[in-house]
C-alpha positions in Angstrom: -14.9 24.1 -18.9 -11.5 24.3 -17.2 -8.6 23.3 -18.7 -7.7 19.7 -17.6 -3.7 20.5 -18.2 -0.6 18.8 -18.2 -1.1 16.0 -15.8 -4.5 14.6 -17.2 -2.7 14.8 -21.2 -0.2 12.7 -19.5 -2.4 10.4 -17.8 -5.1 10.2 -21.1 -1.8 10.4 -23.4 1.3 8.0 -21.8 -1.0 5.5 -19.4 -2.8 2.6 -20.3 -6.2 2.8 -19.9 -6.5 1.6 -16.2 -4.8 4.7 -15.7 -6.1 7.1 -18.2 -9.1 8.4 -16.1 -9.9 11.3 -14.0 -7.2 12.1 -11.3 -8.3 11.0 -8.3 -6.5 11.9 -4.5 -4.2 9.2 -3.6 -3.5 11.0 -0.2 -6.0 12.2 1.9 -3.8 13.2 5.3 -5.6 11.4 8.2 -8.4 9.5 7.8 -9.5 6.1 9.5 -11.3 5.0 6.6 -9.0 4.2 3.0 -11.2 5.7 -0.3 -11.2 3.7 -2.9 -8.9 5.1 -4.9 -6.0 4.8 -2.4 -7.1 1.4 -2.2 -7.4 0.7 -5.8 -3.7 2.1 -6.0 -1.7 0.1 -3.4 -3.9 -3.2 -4.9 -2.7 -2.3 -8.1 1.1 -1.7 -6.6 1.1 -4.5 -4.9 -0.5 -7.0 -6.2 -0.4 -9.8 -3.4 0.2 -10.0 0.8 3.6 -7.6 1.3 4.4 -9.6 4.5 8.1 -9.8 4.3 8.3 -13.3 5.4 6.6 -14.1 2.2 3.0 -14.4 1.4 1.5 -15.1 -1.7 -2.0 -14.5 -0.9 -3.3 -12.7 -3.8 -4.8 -9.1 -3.7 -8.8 -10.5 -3.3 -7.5 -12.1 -0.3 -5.8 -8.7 1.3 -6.6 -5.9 2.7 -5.2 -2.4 2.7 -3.4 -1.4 6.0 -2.0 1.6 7.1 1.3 0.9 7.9 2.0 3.7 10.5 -1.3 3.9 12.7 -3.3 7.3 12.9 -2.2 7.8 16.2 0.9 7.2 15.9 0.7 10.2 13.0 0.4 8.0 10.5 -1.5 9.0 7.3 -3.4 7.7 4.3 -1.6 7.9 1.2 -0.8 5.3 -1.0 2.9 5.7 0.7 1.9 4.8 3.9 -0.6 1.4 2.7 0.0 -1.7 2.5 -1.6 -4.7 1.4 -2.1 -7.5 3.8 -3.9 -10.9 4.3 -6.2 -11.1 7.1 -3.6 -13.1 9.0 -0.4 -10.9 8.5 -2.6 -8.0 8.9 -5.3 -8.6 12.2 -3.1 -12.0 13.7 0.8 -11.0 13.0 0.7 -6.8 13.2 -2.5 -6.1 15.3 -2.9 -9.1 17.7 0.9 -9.9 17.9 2.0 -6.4 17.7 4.3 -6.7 14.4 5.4 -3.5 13.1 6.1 -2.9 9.0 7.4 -0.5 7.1 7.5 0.8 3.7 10.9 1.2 2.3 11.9 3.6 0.0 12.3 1.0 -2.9 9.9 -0.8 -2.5 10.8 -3.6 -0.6 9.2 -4.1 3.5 10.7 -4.6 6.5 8.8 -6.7 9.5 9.9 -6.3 12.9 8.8 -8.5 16.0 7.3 -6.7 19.1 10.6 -7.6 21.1 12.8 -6.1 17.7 14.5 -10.0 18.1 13.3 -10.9 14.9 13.7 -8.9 11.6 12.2 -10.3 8.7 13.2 -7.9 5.0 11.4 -9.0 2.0 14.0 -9.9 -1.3 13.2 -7.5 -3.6 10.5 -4.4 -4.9 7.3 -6.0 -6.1 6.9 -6.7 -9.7 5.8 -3.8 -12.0 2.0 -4.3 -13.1 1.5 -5.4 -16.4 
């Protein structure tokens, strides 16, 4: 038996127990379909719609996105997902042709097709727990 090493003390050790199992991936590079732990992950992060309007659809009404498209070189990490309702995600970014992005602290950015129309969400989303 290998040596499981620092970061699974530190997960079994330091994280609750939603946490404390085996590592799994949470970025994959390209792929069209999201595994489960990815999308166990950005549920878990986000915790409701991140449609920076504001949506409080919660996470069993969501689902995860990949904010940049594969072909547009997007990939699927947990950094580049997003959790959407069906309407924010198929009506507002795939039928209306909304773009999102991911900011750095945590907080998203929603930009119409046209760019007239910027929406920012207020603030990161609340830590789990």
């Amino acid at each position: 038996m290998r040596d499981p090493g620092r970061p699974a003390w530190l997960r079994r050790g330091l994280l609750d127990a939603r946490l404390a199992g085996p590592s799994l991936p949470l970025d994959v590079g390209r792929s069209a379909d999201i595994p489960a732990a990815i999308r166990r992950a950005v549920i878990l992060r986000d915790q409701h719609c991140q449609w920076a309007g504001g949506c409080d659809q919660p996470a069993a009404a969501c689902e995860v996105h990949h904010v940049t498209h594969l072909a547009d070189g997007g990939t699927t990490s947990v950094r580049s997902c997003g959790l959407y309702c069906f309407f924010h995600h198929h009506v507002a970014i795939h039928k209306w042709g909304w773009t999102v992005t991911l900011n750095p602290d945590g907080t998203t950015t929603a930009r119409s097709p046209d760019g007239t129309k910027i929406l920012r969400s207020h603030g990161p989303p609340p830590r789990p727990g």
